[in-house]
N, C-alpha and C positions, 0 to 999 in steps of 0.2 A: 349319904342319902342316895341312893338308885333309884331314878326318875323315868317314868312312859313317860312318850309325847303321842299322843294319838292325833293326825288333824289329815285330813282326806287332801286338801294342798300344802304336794310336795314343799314348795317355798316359805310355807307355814311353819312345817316341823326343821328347815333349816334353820329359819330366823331362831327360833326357842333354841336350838344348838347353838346356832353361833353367843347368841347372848350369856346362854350356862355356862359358855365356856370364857367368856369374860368376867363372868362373879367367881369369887375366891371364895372357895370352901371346899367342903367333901361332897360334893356332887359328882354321880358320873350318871351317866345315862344309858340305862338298863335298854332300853330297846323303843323302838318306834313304831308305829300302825296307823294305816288309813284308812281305818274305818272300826266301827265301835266292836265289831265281831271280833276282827282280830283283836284289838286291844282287851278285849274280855279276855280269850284264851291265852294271850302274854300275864294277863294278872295272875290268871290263873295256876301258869308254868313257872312265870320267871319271879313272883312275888316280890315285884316293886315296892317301895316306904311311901311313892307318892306319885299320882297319874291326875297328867295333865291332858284331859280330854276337850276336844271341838265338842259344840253341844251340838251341831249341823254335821252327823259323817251319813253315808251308805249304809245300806245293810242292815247296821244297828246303831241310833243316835248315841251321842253323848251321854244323857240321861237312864235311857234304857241298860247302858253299861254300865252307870254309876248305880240304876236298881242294883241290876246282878249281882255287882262285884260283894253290896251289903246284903242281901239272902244267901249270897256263896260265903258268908263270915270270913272273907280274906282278910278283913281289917286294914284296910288299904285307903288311903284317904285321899280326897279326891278333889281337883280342883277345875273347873270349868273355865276354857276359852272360847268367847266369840264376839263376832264384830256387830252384834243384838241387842242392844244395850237393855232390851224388854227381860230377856234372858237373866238379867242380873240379880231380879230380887228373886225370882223362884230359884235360883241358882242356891242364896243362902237358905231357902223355905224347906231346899229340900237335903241340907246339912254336906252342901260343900264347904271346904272351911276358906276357901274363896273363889274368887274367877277375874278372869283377865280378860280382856277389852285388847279386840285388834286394832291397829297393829298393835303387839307387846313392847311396852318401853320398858329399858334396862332397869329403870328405878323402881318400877311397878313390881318387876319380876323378883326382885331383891328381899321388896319386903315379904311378897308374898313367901319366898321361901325362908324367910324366919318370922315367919309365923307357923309355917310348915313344923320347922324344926321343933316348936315348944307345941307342937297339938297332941291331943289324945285321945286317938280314935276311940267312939262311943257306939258301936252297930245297932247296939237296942235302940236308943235315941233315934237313931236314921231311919228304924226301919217302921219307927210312927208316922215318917212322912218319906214314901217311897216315889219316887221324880216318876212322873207323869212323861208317856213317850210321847213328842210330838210328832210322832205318824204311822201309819197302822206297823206295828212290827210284822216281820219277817222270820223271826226267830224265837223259839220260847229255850228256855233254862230250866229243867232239871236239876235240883240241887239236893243230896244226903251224902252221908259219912263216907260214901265211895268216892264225894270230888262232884263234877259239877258235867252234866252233860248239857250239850247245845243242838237243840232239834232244828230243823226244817219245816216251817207251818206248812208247808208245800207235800211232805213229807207224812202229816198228822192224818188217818181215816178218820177219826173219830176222838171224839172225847166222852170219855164218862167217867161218872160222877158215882163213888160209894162213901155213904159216911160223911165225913170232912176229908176226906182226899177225892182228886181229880185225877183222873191218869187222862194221858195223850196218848193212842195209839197208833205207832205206824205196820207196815208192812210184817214187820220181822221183831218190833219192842214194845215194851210200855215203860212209861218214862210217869212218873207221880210229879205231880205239882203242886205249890202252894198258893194256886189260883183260885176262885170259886168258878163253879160254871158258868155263874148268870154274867162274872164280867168278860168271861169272855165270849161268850154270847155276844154281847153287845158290840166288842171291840172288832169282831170277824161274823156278824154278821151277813155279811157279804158274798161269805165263803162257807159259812157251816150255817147249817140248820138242823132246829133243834126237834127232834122225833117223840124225848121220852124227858117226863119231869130230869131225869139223871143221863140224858145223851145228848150227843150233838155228833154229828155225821156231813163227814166233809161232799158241800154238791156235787163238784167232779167228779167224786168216786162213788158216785149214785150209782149201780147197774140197774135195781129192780127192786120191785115193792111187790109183795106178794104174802099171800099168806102164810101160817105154819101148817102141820097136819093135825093142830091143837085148833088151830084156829084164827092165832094170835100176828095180826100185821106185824111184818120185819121188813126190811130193809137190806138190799145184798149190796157191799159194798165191792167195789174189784180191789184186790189184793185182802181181803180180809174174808177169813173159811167162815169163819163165825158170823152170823146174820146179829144186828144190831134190831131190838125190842122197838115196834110202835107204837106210842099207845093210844086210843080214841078220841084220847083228847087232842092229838097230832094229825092223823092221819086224815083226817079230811081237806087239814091243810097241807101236808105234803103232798097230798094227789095233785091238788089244784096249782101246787106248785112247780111239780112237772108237769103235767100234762101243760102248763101255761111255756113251760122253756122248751116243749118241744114241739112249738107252733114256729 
């Protein structure tokens, strides 16, 4: 069995080593990460049998990683560490098939890996109840048949919204998602605001509001040629919404 350890303290993913390497079995350890990003893209590379994530890292939490890894169909089964014990029951709510309580004891660790050994990952199952991030993400995921890309919220102009897909767009891509608008609307509303029933436009990369030669309020964003649609049901509130940030 080839095991992640993901956990942001160095002395964390020691401990989990030294102890793996006191149980007798076919364990070896596939690789290690501090923080939930990298350990997404080790899933993603190295295709561990089983990843032992902090539910508290940088970047991207525990949870957030364990979404991914089930909308990126790795099939990779996942098991949660942390010293939260509140953590424990949404841990199993949200179909890890266990979690570990710091500090890790020897005996804890034992059974949990034979229990490991006899599971069988279910991704459909998981992906009725997708873990809930405990803090605004930092990174959204991309996932089709090409593999699985990791964007930069920082990086996103805009989102919009055709049909039942969402695309993210940055500077140079578009990146489709399996998000709806409206939630992330709500989860970055902080950072994007929303112009058109089907857009949302990052406020940084606001330059100008202006008309078309049609008539039709747009929106110019910097790094993006293309002017993003206003529509009148917006536009009253985005004036008032710059014109208020640029007092």
């Amino acid at each position: 069995m080839k095991i992640l350890i993901a956990d942001d303290e160095a002395l964390a993913r020691q401990r989990l080593q030294s102890l793996l390497k006191e149980i007798s079995g076919d364990f070896t350890i596939l690789a290690t990460a501090n923080n939930g990003l990298e350990a997404l893209n080790q899933c993603i590379s190295e295709k561990p049998d089983l990843a032992l994530l902090d539910i508290r890292m940088p970047k991207m939490d525990g949870l957030q990683a364990a979404a991914e890894i089930i909308k990126a169909n790795l099939n990779i089964p996942v098991v949660f560490i942390t010293a939260y014990d509140e953590h424990a029951l949404a841990a199993f709510d949200n179909n890890a098939i266990d979690y570990l309580l710091k500090p890790v004891k020897k005996q804890r660790l034992e059974a949990m890996l034979e229990k490991a050994k006899h599971f069988r990952f279910s991704p459909q199952s998981s992906l009725e109840q997708l873990p809930l991030t405990s803090t605004t993400r930092k990174y959204l995921c991309s996932h089709s048949h090409q593999g699985t890309n990791i964007i930069d919220l920082n990086h996103i102009l805009c989102f919009k919204a055709d049909s039942k897909y969402v695309s993210a767009i940055t500077a140079t891509q578009t990146f489709l998602l399996d998000e709806p608008l409206k939630a992330l609307e709500e989860e970055f509303s902080g950072a994007f605001f929303r112009v058109h029933r089907n857009a949302l436009v990052n406020i940084s990369a606001i330059k100008l509001l202006n008309k078309s030669s049609a008539g039709q309020h747009q929106v110019i964003l910097d790094g993006l040629e293309q002017p993003v649609a206003v529509s009148r049901r917006h536009q009253a509130k985005l004036g008032k919404f710059l014109r208020e940030s640029s007092r």
